[in-house]
C-alpha positions as a Markdown table, in Angstrom:
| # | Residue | x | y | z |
|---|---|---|---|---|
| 1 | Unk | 262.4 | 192.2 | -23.8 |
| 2 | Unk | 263.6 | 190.4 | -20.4 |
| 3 | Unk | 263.9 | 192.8 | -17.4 |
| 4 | Unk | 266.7 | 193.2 | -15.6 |
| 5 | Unk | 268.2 | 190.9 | -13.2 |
| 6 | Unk | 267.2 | 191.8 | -9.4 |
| 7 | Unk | 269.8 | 193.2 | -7.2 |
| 8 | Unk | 270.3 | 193.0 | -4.0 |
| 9 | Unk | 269.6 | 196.6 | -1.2 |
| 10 | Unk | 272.6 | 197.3 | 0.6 |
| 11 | Unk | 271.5 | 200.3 | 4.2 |
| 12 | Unk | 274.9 | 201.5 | 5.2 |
| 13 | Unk | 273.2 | 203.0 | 8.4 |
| 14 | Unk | 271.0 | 199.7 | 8.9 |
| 15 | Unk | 273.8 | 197.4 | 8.2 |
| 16 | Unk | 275.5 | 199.5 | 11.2 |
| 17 | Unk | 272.7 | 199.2 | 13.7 |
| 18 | Unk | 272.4 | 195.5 | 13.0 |
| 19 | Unk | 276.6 | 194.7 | 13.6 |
| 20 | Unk | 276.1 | 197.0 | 17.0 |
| 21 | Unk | 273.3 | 194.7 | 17.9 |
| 22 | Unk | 274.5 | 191.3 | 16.6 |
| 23 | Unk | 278.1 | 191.9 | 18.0 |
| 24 | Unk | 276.5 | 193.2 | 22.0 |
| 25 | Unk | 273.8 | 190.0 | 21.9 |
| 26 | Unk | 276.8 | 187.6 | 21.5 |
| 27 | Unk | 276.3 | 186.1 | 24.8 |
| 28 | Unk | 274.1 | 184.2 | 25.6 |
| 29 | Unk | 273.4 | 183.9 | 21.2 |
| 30 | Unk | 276.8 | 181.9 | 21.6 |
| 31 | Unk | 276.1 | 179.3 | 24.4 |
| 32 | Unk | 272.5 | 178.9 | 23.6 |
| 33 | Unk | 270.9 | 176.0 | 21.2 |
| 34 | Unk | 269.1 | 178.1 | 18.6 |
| 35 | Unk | 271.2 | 178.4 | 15.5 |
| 36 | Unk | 269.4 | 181.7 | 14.4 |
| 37 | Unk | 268.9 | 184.2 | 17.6 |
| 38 | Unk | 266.3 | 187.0 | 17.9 |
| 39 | Unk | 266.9 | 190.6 | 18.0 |
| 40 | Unk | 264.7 | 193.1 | 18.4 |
| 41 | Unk | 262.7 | 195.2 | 15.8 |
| 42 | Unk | 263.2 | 195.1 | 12.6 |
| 43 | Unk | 266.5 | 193.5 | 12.8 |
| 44 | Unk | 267.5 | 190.2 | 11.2 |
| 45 | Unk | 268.3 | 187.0 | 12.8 |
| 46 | Unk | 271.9 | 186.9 | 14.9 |
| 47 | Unk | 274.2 | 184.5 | 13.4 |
| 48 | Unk | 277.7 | 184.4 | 13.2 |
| 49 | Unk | 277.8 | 184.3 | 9.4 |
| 50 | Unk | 275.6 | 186.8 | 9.2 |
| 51 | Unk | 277.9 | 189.2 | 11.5 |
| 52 | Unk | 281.0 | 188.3 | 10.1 |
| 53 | Unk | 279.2 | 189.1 | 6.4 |
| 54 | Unk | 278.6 | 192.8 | 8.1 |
| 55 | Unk | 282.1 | 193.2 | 9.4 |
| 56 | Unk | 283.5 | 192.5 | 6.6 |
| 57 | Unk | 281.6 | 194.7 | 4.1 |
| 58 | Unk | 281.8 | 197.5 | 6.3 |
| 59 | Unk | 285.5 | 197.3 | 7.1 |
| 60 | Unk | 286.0 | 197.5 | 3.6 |
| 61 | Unk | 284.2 | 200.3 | 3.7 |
| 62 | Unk | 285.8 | 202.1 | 6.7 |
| 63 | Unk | 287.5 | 205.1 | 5.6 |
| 64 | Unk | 284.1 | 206.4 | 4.3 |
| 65 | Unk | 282.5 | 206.3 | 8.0 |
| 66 | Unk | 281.5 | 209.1 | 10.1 |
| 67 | Unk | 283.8 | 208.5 | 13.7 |
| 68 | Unk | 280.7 | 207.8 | 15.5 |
| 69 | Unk | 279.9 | 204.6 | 12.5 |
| 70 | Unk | 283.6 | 203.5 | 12.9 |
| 71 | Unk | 283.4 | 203.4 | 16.6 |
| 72 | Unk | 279.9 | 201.1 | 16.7 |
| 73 | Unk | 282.0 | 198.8 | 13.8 |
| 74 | Unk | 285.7 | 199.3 | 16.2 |
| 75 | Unk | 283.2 | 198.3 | 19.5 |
| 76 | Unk | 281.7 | 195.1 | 17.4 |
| 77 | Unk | 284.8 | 194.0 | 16.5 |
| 78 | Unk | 286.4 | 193.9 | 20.4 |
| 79 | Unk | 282.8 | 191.9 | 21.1 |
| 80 | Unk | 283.3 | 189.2 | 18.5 |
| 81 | Unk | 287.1 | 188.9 | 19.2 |
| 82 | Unk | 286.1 | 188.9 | 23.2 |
| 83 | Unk | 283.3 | 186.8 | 22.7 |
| 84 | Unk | 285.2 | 184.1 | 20.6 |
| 85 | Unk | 287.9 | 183.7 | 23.1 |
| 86 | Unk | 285.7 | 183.7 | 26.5 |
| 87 | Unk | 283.4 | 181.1 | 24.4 |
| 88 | Unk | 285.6 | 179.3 | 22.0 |
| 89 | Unk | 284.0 | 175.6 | 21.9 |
| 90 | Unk | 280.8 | 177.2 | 21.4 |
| 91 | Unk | 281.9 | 179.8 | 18.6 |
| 92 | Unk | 283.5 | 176.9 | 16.8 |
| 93 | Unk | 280.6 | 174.6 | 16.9 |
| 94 | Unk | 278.2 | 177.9 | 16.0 |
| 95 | Unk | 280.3 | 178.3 | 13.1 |
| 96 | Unk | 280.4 | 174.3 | 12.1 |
| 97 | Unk | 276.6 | 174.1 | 12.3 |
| 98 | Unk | 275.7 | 176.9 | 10.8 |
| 99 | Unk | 277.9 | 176.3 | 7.6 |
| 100 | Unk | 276.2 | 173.2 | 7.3 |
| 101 | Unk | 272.9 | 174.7 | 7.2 |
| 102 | Unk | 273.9 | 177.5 | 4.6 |
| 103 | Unk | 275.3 | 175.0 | 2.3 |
| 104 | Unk | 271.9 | 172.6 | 2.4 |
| 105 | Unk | 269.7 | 175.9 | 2.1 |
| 106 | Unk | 271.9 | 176.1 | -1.3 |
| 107 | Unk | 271.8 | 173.1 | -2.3 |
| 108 | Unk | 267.7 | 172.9 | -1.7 |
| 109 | Unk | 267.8 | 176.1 | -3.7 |
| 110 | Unk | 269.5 | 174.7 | -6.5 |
| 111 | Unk | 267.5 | 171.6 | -6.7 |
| 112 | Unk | 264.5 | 173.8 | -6.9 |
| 113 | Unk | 266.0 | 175.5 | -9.9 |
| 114 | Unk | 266.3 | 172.5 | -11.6 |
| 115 | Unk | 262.8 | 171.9 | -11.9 |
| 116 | Unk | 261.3 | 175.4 | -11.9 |
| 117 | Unk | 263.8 | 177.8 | -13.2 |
| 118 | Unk | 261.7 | 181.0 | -12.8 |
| 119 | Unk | 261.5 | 181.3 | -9.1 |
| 120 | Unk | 265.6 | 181.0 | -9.3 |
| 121 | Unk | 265.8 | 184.3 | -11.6 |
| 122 | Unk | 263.8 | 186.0 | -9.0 |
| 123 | Unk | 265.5 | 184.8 | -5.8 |
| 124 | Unk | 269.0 | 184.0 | -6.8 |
| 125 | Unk | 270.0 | 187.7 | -5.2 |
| 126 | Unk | 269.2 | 186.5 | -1.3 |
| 127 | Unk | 271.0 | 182.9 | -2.4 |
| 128 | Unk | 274.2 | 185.1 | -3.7 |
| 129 | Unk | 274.1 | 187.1 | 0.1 |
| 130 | Unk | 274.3 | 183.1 | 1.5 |
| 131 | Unk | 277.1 | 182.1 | -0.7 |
| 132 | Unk | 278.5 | 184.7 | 0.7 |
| 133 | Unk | 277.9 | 184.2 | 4.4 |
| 134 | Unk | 279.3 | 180.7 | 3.6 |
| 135 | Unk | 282.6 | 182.3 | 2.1 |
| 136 | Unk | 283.0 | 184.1 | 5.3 |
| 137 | Unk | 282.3 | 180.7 | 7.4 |
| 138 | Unk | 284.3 | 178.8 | 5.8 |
| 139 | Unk | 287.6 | 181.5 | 6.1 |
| 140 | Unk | 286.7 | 181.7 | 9.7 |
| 141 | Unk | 286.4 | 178.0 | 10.2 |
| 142 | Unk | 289.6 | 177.5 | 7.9 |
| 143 | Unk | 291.5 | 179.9 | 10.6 |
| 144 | Unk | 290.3 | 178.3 | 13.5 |
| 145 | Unk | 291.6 | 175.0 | 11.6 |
| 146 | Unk | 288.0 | 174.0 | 11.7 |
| 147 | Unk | 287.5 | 173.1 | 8.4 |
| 148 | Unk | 286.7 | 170.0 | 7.9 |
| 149 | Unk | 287.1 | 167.9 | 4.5 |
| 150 | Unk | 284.1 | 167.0 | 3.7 |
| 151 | Unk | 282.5 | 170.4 | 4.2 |
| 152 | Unk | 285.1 | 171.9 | 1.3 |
| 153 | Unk | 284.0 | 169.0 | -1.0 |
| 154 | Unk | 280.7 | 170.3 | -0.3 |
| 155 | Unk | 281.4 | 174.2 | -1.3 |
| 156 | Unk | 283.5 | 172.4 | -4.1 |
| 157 | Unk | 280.4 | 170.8 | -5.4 |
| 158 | Unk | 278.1 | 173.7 | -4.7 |
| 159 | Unk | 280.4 | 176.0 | -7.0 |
| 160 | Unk | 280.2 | 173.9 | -9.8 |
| 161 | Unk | 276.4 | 173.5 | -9.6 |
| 162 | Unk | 276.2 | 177.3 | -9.4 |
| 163 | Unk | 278.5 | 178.0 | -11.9 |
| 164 | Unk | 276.6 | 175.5 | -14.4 |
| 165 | Unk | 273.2 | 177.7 | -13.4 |
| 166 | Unk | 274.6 | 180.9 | -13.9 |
| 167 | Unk | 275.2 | 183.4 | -16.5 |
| 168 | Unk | 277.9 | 186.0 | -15.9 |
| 169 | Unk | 276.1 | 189.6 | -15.9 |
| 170 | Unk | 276.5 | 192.8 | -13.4 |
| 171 | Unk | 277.3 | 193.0 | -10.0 |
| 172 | Unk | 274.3 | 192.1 | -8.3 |
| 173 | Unk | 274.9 | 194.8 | -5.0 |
| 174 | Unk | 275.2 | 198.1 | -4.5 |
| 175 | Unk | 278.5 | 199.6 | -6.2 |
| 176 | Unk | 280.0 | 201.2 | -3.2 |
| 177 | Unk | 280.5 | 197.5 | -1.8 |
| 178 | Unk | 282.2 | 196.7 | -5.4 |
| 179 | Unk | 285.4 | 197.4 | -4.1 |
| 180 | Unk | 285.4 | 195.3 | -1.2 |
| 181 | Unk | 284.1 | 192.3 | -3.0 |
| 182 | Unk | 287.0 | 191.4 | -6.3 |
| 183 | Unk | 285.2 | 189.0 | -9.1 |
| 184 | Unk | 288.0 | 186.9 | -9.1 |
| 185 | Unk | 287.3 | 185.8 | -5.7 |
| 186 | Unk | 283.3 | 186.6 | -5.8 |
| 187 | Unk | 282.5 | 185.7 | -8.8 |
| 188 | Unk | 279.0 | 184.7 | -8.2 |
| 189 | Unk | 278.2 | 188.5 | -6.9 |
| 190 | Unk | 278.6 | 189.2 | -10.7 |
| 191 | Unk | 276.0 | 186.3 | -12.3 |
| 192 | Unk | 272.1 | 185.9 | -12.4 |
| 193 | Unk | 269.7 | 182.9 | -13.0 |
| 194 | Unk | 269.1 | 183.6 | -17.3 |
| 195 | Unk | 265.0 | 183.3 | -17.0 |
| 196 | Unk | 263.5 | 180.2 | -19.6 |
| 197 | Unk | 263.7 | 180.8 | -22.8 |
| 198 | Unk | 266.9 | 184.0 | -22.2 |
């Protein structure tokens, strides 16, 4: 019998800490060259996909807060909203080049599937957290009118490659964040990589 498919951890408290951190190191993260910035500890790399990912989720997921969690999430939204106006050429081109290197991280994935398709089962979790991030890019690009043709062929083409590797199954996160993320719009949150042979 096949195990389940892996899921993906979801740290209410941790995701907090890290949108607090991400959304205070803004500057000079926004001027600077390096695509991913450092923050300290444990924390993940600063990128803007990966903040606006955090926003998001925890937005959704805002009524639920204690008032000292919805003020760190009220403070990193003033940050990014300050921080996109003082530094908008920047923010723009963060957001450009950064979508560019989600989608060929994707793609690379997906290539790799195609000739070793047990790996995929195993990691296709992380890869569903970047499709994400990219969703999130790409709105954000789309409202900045930023959005460039050829980089929504690319998602195009992405989704049908994904969609051809994947079968549909359970949601792959936590269930509290099922509410903030519909299938009809996320559908690839609800899918794993079938292992050979399944």
């Amino acid at each position: 019998m096949n195990a389940p498919p892996p899921k993906l951890a979801f740290d209410l408290e941790r995701d907090i800490r890290v949108v607090a951190a991400m959304a205070s190191s803004l500057t000079p993260y926004l001027y600077e060259d390096e695509l991913y910035g450092y923050l300290a500890g444990d924390l993940p790399k600063l990128t803007l996909g990966g903040l606006l990912l955090r926003l998001y989720r925890l937005t959704c997921l805002e009524d639920s807060l204690s008032a000292e969690q919805q003020t760190l999430l009220h403070d990193a939204r003033i940050n990014l909203e300050a921080e996109r106006a003082n530094w908008s050429v920047h923010f723009e081109n963060k957001i450009r080049r950064e979508l560019r290197a989600r989608l060929e991280a994707l793609e690379l994935f997906m290539r790799e599937c195609d000739e070793d398709a047990q790996p995929c089962t195993a990691h296709y979790p992380t890869q569903a957290e970047k499709r994400t991030i990219i969703y999130h890019l790409a709105e954000e690009a789309s409202e900045l009118g930023i959005l460039e043709d050829d980089l929504r062929a690319r998602i195009r083409h992405v989704d049908q490659k994904l969609r051809a590797l994947l079968r549909e199954g359970e949601f792959i996160t936590d269930k509290v964040l099922r509410p903030a993320y519909p299938p009809e719009i996320f559908w690839w949150l609800y899918a794993y990589v079938p292992e050979l042979g399944s």
